[in-house]
N, C-alpha and C positions, 0 to 999 in steps of 0.2 A: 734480776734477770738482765735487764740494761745497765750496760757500764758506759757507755758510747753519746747517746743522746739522750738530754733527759725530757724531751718531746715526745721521744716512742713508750713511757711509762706508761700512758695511756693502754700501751698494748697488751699491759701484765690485767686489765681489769675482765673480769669474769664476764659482764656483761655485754662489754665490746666485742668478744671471740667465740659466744656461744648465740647460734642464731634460735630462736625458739623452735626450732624443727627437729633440733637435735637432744633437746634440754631432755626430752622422753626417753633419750636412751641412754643417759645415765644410769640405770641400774644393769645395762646390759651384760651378759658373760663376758669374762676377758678380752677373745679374740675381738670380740665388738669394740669394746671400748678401748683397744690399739686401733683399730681402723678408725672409730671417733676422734680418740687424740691425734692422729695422722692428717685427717679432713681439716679439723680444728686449726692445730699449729701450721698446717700446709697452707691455709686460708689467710690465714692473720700476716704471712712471709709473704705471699702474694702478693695480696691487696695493700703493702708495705703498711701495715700496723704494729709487724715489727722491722725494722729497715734492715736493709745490707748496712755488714759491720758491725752489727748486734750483740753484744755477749748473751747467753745466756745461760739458764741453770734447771736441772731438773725440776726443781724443786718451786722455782718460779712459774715453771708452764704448768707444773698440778694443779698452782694457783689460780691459775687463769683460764682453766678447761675445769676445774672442780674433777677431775680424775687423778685414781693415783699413778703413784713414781710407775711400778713395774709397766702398765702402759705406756707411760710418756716415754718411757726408755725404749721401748721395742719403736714408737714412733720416731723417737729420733735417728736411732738405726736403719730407718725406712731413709726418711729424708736428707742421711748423710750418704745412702746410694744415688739418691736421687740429685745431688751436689746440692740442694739449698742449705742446709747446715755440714760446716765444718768442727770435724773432732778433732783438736790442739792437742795434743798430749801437754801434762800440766797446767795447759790455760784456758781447761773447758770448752765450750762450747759455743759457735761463733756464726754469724748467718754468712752465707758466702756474699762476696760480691759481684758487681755485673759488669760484662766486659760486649762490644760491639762484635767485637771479633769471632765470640766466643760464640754469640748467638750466632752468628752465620753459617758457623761452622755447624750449630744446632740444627739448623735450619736444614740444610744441606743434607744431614742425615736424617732429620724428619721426613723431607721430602718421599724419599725412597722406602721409609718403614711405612710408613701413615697412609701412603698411595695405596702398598700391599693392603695395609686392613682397611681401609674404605672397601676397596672392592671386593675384597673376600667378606665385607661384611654386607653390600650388596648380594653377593652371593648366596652366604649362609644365614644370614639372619632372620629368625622363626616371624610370625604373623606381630607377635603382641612385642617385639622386639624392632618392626618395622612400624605398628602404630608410637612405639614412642619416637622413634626419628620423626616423624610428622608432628608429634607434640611438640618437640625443640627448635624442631624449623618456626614455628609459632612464635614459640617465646622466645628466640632472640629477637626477631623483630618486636616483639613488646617490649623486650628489658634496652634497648636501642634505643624505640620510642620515646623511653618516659627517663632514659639516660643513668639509668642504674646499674652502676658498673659491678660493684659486688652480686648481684642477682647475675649480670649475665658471665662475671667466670665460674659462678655455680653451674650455669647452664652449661658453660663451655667444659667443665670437670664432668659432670653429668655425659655431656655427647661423648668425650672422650673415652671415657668408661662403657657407656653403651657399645660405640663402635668396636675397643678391644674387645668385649664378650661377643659380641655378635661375627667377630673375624676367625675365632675358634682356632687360635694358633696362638700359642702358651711363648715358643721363641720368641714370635713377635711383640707379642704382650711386653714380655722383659726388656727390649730395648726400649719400649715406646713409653712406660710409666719412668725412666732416667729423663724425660727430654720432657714432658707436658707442664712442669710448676715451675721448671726455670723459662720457658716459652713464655708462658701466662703471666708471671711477675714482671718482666720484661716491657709483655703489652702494655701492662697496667700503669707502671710506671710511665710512660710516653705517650698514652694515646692523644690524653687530653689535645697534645699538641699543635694533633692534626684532625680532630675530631674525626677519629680514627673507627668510631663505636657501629654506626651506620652501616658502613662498607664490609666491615666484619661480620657483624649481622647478614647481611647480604649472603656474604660467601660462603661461610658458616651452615646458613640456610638452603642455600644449592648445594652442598655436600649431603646435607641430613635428606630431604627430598628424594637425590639419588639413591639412595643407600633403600630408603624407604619402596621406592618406585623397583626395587630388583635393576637396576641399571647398575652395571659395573663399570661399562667403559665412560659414562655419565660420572662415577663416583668418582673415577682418578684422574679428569679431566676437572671437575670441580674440586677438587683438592689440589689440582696443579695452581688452578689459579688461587687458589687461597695462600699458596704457600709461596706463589709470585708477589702478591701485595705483601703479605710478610718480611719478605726478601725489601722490598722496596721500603718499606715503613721503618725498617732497621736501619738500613743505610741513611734515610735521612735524618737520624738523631743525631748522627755528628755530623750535621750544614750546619 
């Protein structure tokens, strides 16, 4: 799978990319275990376990999610929409890399989709749909506290995924799963810098709150600032 660094081998091991929570659903029906391998390889690209500049190979990531080829292949088709992996014609398959620019431009267009489903998920979001945004407002500030960065971009995939269902608009959905693992890879790579975990926590938690509390014009005001600190946490990777 890695041709690039031989530090990210690490990434190919079974145990480093599968968190016990998941391990039960390896027997699942197909479409399950395409969304596992997708969660799986989405996680490890992330949380750079496997870095930008990556080669890699079908055949390597069965090995390291313990699923087979025909899902890892529907995953990777997922995440080459989502630009984390690039398809090479003849040179296989490649993790993208990251550019400053590119995020801003991310950003820019997050702002305007993510605002939309905040508050239409303020809006439309069912009873047991606005108890779990209270659950997540929670637990960032836990995975903050105790400074666990892979827990809190679960949490952060988690809210993301909650807030798309709860905003009940399919268009939106489609732009906003393109822009959430190259966002999150981004963070992850640079927080440390500015001990960046806290503050995101914070904003993170006033969005879920809102959304929770039926506040709309609460959810896109707190989503603004979230995506102002973003905007600023960007720009200062290249001071």
């Amino acid at each position: 799978m890695v041709t690039r660094r031989s530090e990210s081998r690490g990434a190919a091991k079974k145990s480093d990319a599968v968190p016990r929570s998941m391990v039960a659903q390896l027997n699942e029906p197909k479409s399950k275990l395409t969304d596992l391998a997708y969660q799986m390889i989405e996680e490890a690209i992330v949380t750079l376990r496997i870095r930008p500049g990556t080669a890699l190979s079908e055949q390597a990531l069965s090995e390291m999610t313990g699923i087979g080829r025909t899902p890892i292949r529907e995953a990777i088709q997922r995440l080459a929409r989502e630009h984390l992996v690039l398809v090479l014609p003849q040179r296989g398959l490649l993790v993208s890399e990251m550019n400053v620019n590119k995020q801003l431009k991310l950003l820019e267009i997050r702002r305007e989709i993510e605002r939309l489903i905040c508050r239409s998920a303020a809006k439309r979001a069912s009873d047991s749909e606005r108890q779990s945004f209270r659950r997540l407002a929670d637990e960032f500030a836990k995975y903050a506290a105790r400074n666990d960065d892979v827990a809190f971009v679960r949490a952060d995939r988690e809210f993301n995924e909650l807030s798309i269902s709860a905003a009940r608009n399919e268009f939106a959905e489609g732009a906003m799963r393109m822009l959430h693992g190259l966002l999150r890879r981004f963070w992850y790579l640079h927080y440390k810098q500015t001990a960046d975990m806290p503050e995101m926590a914070r904003l993170h938690a006033a969005v879920a709150v809102a959304i929770s509390n039926a506040d709309i014009e609460g959810a896109g005001e707190a989503l603004d600032r979230l995506i102002d600190h973003l905007e600023g946490f960007t720009r200062a990777t290249v001071l």
